[in-house]
N, C-alpha and C positions, 0 to 999 in steps of 0.2 A: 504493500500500500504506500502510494507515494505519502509527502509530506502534508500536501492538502489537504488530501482526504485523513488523516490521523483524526480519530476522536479529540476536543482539547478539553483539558484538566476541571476541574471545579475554579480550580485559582483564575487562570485563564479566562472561564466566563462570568467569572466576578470584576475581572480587568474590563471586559468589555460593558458591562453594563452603567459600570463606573463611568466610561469615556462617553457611555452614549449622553448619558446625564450632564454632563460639565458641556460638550461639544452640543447637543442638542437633535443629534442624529448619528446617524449609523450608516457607513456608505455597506453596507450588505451585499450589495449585488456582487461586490467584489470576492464574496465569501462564497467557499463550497460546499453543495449540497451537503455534506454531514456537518461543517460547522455551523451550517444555517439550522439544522435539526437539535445540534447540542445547544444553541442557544437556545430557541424555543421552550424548548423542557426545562432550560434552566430557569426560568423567569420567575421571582418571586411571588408574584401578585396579576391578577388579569388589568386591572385598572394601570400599574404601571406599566404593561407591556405595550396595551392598546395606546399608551400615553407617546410611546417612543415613536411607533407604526402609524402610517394612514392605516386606515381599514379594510380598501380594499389592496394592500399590497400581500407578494402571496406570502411574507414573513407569517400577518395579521389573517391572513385566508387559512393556514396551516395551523397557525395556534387556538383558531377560533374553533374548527373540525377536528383536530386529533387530537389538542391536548386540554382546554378548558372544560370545566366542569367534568372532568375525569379522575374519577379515584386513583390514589397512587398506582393503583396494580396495573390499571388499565392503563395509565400512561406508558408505565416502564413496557408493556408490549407494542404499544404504537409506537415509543422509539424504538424498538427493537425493529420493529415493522421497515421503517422510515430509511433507517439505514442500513437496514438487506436491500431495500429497494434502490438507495445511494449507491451501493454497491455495485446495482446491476447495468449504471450509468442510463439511466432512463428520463427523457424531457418530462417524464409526469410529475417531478416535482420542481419543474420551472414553470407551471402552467398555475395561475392560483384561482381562476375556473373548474379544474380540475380536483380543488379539496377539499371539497365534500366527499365526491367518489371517495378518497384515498383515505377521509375519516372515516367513512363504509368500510371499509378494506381492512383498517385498523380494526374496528367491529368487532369485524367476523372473521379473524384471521387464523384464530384459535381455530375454526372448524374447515379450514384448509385440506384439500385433498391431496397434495403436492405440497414440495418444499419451494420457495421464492428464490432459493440459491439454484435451481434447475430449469429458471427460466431465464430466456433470454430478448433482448428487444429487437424483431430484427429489421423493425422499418422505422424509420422517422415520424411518421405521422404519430403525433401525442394517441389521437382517438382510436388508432389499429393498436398500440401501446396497451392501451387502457383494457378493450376489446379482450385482446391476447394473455392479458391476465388474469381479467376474471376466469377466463376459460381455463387455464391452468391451475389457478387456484383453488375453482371450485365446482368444474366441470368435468366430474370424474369420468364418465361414460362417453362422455363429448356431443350429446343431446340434446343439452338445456337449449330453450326454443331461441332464434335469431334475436326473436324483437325483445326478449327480456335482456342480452347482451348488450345490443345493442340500444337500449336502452341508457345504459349508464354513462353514455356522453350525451345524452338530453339534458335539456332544462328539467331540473326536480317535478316545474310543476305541470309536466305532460303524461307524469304519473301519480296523481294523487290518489291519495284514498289507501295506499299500502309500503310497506316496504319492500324496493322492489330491491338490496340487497339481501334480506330474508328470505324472499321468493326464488334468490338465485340458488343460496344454498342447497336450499328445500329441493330446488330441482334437481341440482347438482349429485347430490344424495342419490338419485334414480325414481324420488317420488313423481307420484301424478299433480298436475298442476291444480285440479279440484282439488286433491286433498288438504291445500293447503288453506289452513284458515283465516289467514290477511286479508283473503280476495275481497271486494266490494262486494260480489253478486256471485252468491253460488253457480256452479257449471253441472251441467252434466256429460255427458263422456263422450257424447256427438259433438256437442259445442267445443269442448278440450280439445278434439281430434282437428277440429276445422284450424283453430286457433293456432294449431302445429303449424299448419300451411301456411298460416301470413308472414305479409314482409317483414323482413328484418328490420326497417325504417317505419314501423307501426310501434304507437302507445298500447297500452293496454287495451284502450276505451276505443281504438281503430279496430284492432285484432279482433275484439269480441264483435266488433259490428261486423267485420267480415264474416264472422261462425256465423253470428245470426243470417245471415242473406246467405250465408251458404249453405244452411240449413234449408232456407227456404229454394234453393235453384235460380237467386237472383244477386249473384253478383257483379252484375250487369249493373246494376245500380250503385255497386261500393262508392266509389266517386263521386256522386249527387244524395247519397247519403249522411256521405262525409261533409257537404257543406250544408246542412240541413241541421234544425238542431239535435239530431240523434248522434253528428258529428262534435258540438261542444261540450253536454251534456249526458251526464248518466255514467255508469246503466242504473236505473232506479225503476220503482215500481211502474211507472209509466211509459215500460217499455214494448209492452204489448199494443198499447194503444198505438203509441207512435208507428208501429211496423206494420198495424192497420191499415194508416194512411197511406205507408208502401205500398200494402196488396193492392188496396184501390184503385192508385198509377195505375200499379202493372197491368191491372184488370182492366184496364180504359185504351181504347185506342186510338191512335194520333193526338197522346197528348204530350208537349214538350215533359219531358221528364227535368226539369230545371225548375219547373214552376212547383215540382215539392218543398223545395225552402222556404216560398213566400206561403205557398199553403198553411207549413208549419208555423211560421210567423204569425198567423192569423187565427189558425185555431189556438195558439197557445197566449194571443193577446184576448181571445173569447173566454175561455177557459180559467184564467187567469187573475186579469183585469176586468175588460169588460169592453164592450165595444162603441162608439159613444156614449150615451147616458143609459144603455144596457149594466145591467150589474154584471159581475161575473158567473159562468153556468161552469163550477169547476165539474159537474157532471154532463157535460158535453156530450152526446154519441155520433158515431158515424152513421148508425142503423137508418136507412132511408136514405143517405145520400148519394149524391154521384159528382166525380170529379167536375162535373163543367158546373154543377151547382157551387161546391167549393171556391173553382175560379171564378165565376161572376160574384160571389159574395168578398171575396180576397180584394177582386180586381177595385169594388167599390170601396171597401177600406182606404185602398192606394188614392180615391179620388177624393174622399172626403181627408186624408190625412193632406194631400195636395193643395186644399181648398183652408187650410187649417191659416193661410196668410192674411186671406180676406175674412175668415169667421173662424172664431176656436170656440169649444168648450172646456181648454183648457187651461189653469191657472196659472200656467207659468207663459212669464213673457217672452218675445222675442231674446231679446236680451240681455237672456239666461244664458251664462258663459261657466267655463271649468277650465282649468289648465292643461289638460288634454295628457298625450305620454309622453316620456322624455323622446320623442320621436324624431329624428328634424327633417324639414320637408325636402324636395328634390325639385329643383331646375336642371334643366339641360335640354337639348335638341339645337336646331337651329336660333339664334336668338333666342333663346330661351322657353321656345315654342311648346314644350314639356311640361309640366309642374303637378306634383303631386303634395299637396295641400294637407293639414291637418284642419277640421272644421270643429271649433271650440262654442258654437255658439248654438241654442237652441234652432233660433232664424237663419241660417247655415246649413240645418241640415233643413228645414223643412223646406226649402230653396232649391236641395240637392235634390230633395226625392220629386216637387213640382216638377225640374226640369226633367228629370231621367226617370219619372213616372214608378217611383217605387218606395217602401215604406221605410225608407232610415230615418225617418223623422221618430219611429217609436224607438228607436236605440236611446232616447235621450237620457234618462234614467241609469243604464249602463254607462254611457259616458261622463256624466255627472259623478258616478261611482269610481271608476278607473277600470272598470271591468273589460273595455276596449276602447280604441277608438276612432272614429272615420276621417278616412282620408277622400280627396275627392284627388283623381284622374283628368287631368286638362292637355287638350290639344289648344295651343290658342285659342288660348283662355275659356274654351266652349268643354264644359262638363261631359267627358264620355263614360266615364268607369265609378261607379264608388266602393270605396275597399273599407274590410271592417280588419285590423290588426288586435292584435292580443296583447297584454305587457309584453310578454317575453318574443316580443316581435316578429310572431306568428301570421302570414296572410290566412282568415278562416271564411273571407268571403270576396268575390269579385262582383258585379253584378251592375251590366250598364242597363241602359233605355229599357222599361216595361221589360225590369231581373233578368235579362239576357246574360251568358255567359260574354268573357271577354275575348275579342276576335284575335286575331294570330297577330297581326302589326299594331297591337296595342299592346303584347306583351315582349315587345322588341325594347 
């Protein structure tokens, strides 16, 4: 082991903590992977540590995941961890996006199938890194399903609802994925089966919608499901209902299959809320209707939300503004002939959906919230596209003139 890499003493990291405090920082980056780990652990106190660090540096990413709030025992394995992993000369601990997984890893490292000295890194990319470990570590039979893998360079929050490093073990192990009782929504053994088949670049909450419609003989639909809200939400009780609305499509002929989003939009503001000065019918049925009845009652929502400039029944005014997401907007083309816009203002969107004849005007409440937020799509300066982003800066809907998908030279 060269000199770099050497462990340093206790005295050592009592010298540094010293100099950071008189000096007022810590040039770190100059430090290597293990003495950036032995200081970590060394830190007296979370408040002086956090004192020396920004927060998001990954010093402050690393001590926040594998060592705060950690009993002693569990520390001294996460360093143990830390610097098997140092060892193995791997960019996953220069990445401080990355340490959360690696506080995962620290976990569950105890239930390891393989030794971390038998691994090795053999591509560059951090995320085939990461990828390639879990599979090592805890992929005994070499089974466990794509998308729980590949999961663990997602955003956290594309899998809520479980631990999806607990679910890796679990698999790892050689159990079945129903067995395991983290899941949101029980499985059954057709649904498990299908779930095997999804892509590896699927959440959980995709995966399960592909079993459903693969259950059904319509995954023909995954894609227009996925932007529908069966794609942001669930799986929860109201998932039968929703995949109602499916068969109905399916059942219906020559109807754009794009218009199930707005559909859903509408029974779920029927349902819900309430549709002008209707109260809400959270007992809604489909029983008696038919698709074109749906779109003529959808399509009138869209006219009276449209109409919402010249008359509302609603409280809140024009306006009514919110700070929107930390997003920034986009110029470019000719002259600047491009722009994609964040719309922060009540009267903004109700503007968006007049011109392009469709309901983002009821988004407002979500974006009041931070739950999302709309962007609008400009060719000189004329409104084509309006896009719904996620925080974690997700596109989860596209949707120009009277909900048309987006055409091929608008997503140039």
């Amino acid at each position: 082991m060269s000199n770099r890499n050497k462990p340093i003493s206790a005295g050592a990291a009592r010298t540094q903590r010293a100099l950071i405090v008189l000096t007022g920082h810590a040039n770190w980056r100059n430090w290597s992977p293990v003495r950036q780990i032995e200081f970590i652990f060394s830190a007296e106190s979370t408040p002086d540590f956090y004192a020396q660090f920004a927060r998001n540096s990954l010093l402050s990413e690393l001590y926040a995941h594998c060592v705060a709030g950690r009993p002693a025992d569990a520390q001294c394995r996460s360093k143990a961890f830390l610097l098997a992993l140092a060892s193995r000369r791997s960019a996953l601990l220069e990445r401080p996006d990355l340490a959360g997984a690696l506080g995962a890893l620290c976990t569950h490292y105890g239930s390891r199938q393989r030794e971390l000295a038998d691994w090795t890194p053999h591509r560059k990319n951090v995320h085939f890194q990461l990828e390639s470990l879990v599979r090592h570590l805890f992929d005994r039979y070499g089974d466990v399903l794509a998308w729980v893998i590949g999961a663990w360079t997602a955003a956290p929050a594309a899998h809520p609802g479980f631990d999806l490093a607990a679910l890796t073990v679990h698999l790892g192990r050689g159990q079945s994925l129903r067995s395991f009782g983290g899941l949101p929504v029980p499985l059954t053994k057709r649904l498990e089966h299908e779930m095997r088949q999804a892509s590896a670049a699927c959440t959980f909450l995709e995966a399960y919608r592909y079993a459903q419609l693969a259950v059904r003989d319509a995954l023909e639909w995954f894609g227009v499901v996925l932007e529908s809200r069966l794609g942001r939400e669930g799986p929860g009780p109201d998932d039968d209902f929703w995949l109602g609305v499916v068969d109905l499509f399916r059942a219906a002929p020559l109807v754009d299959p794009r218009q199930l989003g707005p559909v859903c939009d509408w029974i779920h503001q029927k349902r819900s809320v309430g549709i002008g000065h209707e109260r809400a019918q959270p007992g809604f049925s489909l029983k008696g209707r038919t698709v074109a009845s749906l779109l003529a009652q959808t399509a009138a929502w869209h006219r009276r939300l449209a109409r919402l400039r010249g008359h509302t029944h609603s409280s809140l005014p024009f306006s009514t503004a919110w700070e929107g997401l930390a997003v920034p907007n986009f110029v470019g083309g000719d002259e600047g002939g491009v722009r994609i816009t964040q719309l922060t203002t009540f009267g903004e969107l109700v503007e968006e959906g007049r011109t392009l004849q469709h309901c983002v005007a009821s988004y407002v409440e979500s974006c009041r919230r931070g739950r999302c937020g709309i962007f609008s799509l400009r060719i000189n300066r004329r409104p084509v596209v309006t896009l719904e982003v996620l925080p974690q800066r997700l596109v989860v809907q596209a949707r120009g003139r009277h909900n048309r998908g987006m055409a091929a030279d608008e997503r140039l």
